[in-house]
PANU-349252 format. One record per residue: residue in one letter; x, y, z of N, C-alpha, C in turn. Coordinates in steps of 0.05 Angstrom, whole numbers, plus 5000, padded with zeros to 4 digits. Last residue first. Example, Ala and Ser with C-alpha at 12.3 -4.5 7.8 and 13.67 -1.06 7.14 Angstrom:
// PANU-349252
S525749555142527349795143525850015157 A526448865156524649105156526449345156 
// end
This chain:
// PANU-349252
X098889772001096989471990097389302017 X097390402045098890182030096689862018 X093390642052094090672026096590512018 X092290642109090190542086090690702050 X097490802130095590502122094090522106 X097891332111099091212104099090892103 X093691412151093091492117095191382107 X095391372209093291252195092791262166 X100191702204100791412200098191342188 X096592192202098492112175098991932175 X095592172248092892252228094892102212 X099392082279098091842286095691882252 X100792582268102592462267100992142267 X097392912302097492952283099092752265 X097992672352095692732342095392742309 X102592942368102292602368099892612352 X101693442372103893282359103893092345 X097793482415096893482380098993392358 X100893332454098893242449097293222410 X105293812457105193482452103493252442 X101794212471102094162443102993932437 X099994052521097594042496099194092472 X104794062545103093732539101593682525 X106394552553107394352538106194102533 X100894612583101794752557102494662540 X102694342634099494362623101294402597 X110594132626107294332635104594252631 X112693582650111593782629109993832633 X113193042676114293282680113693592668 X111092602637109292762674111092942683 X113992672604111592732601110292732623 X118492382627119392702620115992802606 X117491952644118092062669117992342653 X116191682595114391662607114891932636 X120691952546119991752562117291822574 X118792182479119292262511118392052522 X120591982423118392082435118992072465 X124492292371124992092397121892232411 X126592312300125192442322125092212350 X130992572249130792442277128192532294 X128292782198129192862213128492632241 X129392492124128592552145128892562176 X133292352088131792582089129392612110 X136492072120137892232103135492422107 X138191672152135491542143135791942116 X144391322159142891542161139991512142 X145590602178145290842168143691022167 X145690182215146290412229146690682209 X144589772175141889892198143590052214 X145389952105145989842128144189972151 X144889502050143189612066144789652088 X149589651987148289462011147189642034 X151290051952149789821943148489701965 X155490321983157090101976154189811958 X157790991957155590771964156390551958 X163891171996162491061976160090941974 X168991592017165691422039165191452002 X173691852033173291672008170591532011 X171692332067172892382041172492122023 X170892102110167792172100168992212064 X172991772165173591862133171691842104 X173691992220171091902205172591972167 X176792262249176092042255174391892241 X176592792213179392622221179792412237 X173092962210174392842182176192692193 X167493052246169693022239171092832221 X162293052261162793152229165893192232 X157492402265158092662277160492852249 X156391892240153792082244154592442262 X160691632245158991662223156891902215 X161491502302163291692284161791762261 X155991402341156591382318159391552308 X157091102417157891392395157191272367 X154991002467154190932449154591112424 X157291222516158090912507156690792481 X155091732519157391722509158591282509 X149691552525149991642491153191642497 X147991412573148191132561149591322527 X149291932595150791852602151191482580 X142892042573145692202571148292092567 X140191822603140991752576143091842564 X141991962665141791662648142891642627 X138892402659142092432655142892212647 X134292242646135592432624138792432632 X131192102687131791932666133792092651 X126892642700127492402711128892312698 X126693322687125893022679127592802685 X128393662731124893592718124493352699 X132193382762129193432775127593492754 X135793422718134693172727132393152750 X135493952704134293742689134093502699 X138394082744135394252738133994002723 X142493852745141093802765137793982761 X144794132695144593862705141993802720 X145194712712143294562699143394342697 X149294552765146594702762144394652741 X153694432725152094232751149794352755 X154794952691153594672685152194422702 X156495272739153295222735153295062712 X160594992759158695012781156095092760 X163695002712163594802724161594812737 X165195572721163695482700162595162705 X164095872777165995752761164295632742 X162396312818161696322790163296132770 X164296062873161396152861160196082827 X169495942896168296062871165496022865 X169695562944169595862953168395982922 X172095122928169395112935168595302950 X177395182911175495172895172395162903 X179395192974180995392939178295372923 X178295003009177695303006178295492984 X174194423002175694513007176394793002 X173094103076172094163050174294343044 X173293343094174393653097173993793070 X169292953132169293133111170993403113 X169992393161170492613161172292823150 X163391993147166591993134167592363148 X158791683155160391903170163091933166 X156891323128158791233129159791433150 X152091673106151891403122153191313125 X153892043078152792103104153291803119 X156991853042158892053057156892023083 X151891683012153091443030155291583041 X148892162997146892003016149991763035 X153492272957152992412979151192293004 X153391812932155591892938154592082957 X148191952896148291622922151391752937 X149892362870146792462906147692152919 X153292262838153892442856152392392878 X151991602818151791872822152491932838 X157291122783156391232805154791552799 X160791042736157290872736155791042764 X165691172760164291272738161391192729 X168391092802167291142808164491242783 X172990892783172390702792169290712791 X178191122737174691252762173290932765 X185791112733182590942730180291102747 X189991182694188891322712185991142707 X196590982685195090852683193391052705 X202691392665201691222695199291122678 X206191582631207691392641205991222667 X204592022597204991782582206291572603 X202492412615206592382617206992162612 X197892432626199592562598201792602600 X196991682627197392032643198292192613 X191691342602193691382602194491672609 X185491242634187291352616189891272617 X178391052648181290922641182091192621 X173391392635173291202657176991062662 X174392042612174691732602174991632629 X170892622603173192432632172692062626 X169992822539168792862571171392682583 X168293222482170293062499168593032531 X167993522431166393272441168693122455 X168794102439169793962434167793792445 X169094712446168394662418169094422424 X169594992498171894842494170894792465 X164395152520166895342532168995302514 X160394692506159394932513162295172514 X163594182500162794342479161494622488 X166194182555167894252531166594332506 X162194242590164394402593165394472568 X159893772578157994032563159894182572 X163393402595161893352576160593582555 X163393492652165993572636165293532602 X158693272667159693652662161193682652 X158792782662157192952642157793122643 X162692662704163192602675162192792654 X159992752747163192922738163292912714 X156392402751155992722744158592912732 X159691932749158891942734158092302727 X166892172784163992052785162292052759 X172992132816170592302794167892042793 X176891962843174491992857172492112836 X182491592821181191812830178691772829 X188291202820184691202822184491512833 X193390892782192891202800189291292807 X197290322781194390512770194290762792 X202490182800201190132773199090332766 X206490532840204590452839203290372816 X211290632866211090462842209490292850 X212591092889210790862908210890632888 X214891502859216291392881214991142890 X209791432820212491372816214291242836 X206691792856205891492845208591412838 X210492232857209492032888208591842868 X209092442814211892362818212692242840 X203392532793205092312780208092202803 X202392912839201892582848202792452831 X205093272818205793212856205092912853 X201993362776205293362774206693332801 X197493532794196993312783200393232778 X197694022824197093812837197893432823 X198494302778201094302798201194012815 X193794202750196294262735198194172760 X190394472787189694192774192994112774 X191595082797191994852819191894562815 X190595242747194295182763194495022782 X185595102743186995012721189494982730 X182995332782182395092778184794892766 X181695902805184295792797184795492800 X178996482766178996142777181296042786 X179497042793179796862770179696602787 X180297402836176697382837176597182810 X185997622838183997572845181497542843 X189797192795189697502804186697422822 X195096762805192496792800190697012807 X199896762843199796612797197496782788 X199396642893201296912889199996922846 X194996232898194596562905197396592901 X198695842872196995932857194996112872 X203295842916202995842890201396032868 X199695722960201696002957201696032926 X198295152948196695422955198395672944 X202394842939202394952919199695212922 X206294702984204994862987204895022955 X206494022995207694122980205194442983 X207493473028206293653034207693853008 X203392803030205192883012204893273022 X202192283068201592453066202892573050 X200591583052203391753047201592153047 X198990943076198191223070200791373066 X195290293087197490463087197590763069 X189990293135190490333102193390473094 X186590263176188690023181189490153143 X183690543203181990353189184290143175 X186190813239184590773238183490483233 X189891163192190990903214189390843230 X186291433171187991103157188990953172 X184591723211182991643193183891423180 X189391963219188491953243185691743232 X190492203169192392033186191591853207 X186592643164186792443138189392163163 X186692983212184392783202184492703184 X191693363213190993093235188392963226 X191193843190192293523178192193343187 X185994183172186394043194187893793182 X187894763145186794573132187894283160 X188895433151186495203169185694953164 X189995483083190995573118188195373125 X193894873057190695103057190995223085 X197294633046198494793061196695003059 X196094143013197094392991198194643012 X197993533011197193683034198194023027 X194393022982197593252983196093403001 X194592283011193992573003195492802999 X193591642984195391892982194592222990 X193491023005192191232997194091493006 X193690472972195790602979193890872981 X192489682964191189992963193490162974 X193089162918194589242942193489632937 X189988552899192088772896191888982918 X189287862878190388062898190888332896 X182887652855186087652850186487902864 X177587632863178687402865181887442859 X175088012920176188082893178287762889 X174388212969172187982967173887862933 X176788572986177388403007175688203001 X176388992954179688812960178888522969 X171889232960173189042938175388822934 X173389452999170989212999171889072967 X176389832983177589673000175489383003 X173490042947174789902942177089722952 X169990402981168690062966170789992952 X173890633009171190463022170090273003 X175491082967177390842982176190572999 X171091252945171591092927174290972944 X168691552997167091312981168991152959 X173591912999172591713019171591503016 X172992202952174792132947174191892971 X167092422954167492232931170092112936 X168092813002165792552999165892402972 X174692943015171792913006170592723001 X179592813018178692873040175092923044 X182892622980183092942986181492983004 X186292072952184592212974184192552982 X187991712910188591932914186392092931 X191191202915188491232916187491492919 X194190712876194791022889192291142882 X194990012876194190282870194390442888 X198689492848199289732867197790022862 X195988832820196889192824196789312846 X195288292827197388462833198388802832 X190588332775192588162788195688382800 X188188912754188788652743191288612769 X182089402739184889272761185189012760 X179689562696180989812719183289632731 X176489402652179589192652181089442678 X172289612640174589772626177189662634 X168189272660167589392647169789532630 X170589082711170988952696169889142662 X169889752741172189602740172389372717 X164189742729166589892716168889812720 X161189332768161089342739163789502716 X164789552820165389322801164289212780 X161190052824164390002816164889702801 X155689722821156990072799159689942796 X156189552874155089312841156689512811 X157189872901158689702902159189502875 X152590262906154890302901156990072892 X148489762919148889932888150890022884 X150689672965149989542952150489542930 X149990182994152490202994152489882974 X143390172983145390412971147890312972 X142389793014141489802998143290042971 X143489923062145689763055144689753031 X140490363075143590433073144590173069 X136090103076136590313049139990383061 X134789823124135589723092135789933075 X136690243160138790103150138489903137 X131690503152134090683147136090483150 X128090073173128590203143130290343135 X130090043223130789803218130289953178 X127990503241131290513241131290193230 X122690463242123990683227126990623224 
// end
């Protein structure tokens, strides 16, 4: 039993590992000589992504240099002796940062409102200006592929917008380089390898006290859907690397105004009058009810009648 529990934990920290450095070369994350700022908060995504990229370091054919940062927002009871006690440890140079933007945003934020957005906002104007001081090239954070998708249906569900968490940015102070290392990764391997690493977890009390944040139940259906159908976040996740501009309805990336027939065939064009259809993987039809399956069933059924008639009436 314990010789299978540690092929599956190397088996996982494996995958993890194959993820990051698919994405790393995947979006050009880290080139020769960079100085990154690894921004740690003390959680199970921020731990995992200093851990494999310290493995990264140490196998990676060009040099660069880790720095891990934490702010220390002055959460009452927030134990500061275990982010310190933890790098010097494991040997990782470190810059605690203390700035009490808690107070802050309980004095900003009335009670029982989110306060995601002041605390983002404040937090994220602490670490541009420490990256800076550290003159550090890239700025890594801990988001994850799940992260991705919610911020995904965040914005069109709350926001009207086809947007989600680009794997690489530029800051909006136009002056750092922000990389997820972590973006091919799931949340559950991230959680299974917090365990198997025993990383010590500080959780935290501003945001993981709200219940009702919007955020929290997009993850909720997420995770609904990926227990009932297998595969779906996957695809999900394979559609934002696979965009048509063409096929969505903005003017202002798609210039539909001068679009001409140009006479020639093309195979990413719209089939026009008739409606997209996709037949369900294999994992999302053993997921489906009795019910749902019988009408699926005649679906197909019916559909197979017409191909057949449509053979025997071609020449």
């Amino acid at each position: 039993m314990q010789n299978k529990h540690q092929y599956n934990a190397n088996k996982l920290q494996k995958r993890l590992r194959r993820l990051v450095g698919t994405a790393v070369a995947d979006f050009n994350m880290i080139e020769a000589n960079d100085k990154i700022m690894v921004c740690l908060s003390g959680g199970k995504d921020s731990y995992a992504l200093l851990d494999i990229l310290r493995n990264l370091q140490a196998h990676a054919p060009i040099p660069f240099e880790l720095v891990a940062v934490n702010l220390d927002q002055k959460q009452p009871g927030f134990p500061e002796q275990v982010l310190p006690e933890y790098l010097t440890r494991i040997g990782v140079p470190f810059r605690i940062e203390e700035q009490d933007t808690y107070s802050v945003v309980k004095r900003v934020i009335p009670e029982g409102k989110t306060t995601c957005s002041l605390c983002s906002r404040l937090r994220r104007g602490v670490l541009y200006r420490v990256a800076t001081e550290l003159g550090a090239t890239k700025i890594a954070l801990g988001h994850h592929r799940d992260d991705i998708l919610q911020t995904l249906f965040l914005n069109m569900f709350y926001g009207g917008k086809l947007k989600a968490m680009p794997p690489k940015l530029v800051s909006d102070d136009g002056k750092h380089i922000v990389i997820r290392p972590l973006a091919y990764c799931k949340e559950k391997d991230l959680s299974a390898y917090a365990e198997v690493a025993d990383f010590p977890i500080i959780p935290c009390n501003l945001c993981g006290s709200q219940p009702n944040l919007q955020r929290q139940v997009i993850k909720e259906m997420l995770q609904q859907w990926d227990k009932k159908f297998p595969g779906r976040l996957e695809t999900m996740f394979r559609s934002l690397q696979n965009v048509q501009l063409s096929h969505l309805a903005d003017p202002s990336r798609y210039d539909f105004v001068n679009l001409k027939a140009q006479g020639k065939p093309d195979l990413e064009g719209d089939i026009a009058f008739d409606e997209e259809s996709f037949e369900p993987n294999i994992e999302e039809m053993l997921a489906l009810s009795a019910s749902e399956q019988e009408i699926l069933d005649v679906k197909f059924e019916n559909r197979s009648i017409v191909s057949g008639q449509q053979d025997l009436i071609s020449p």
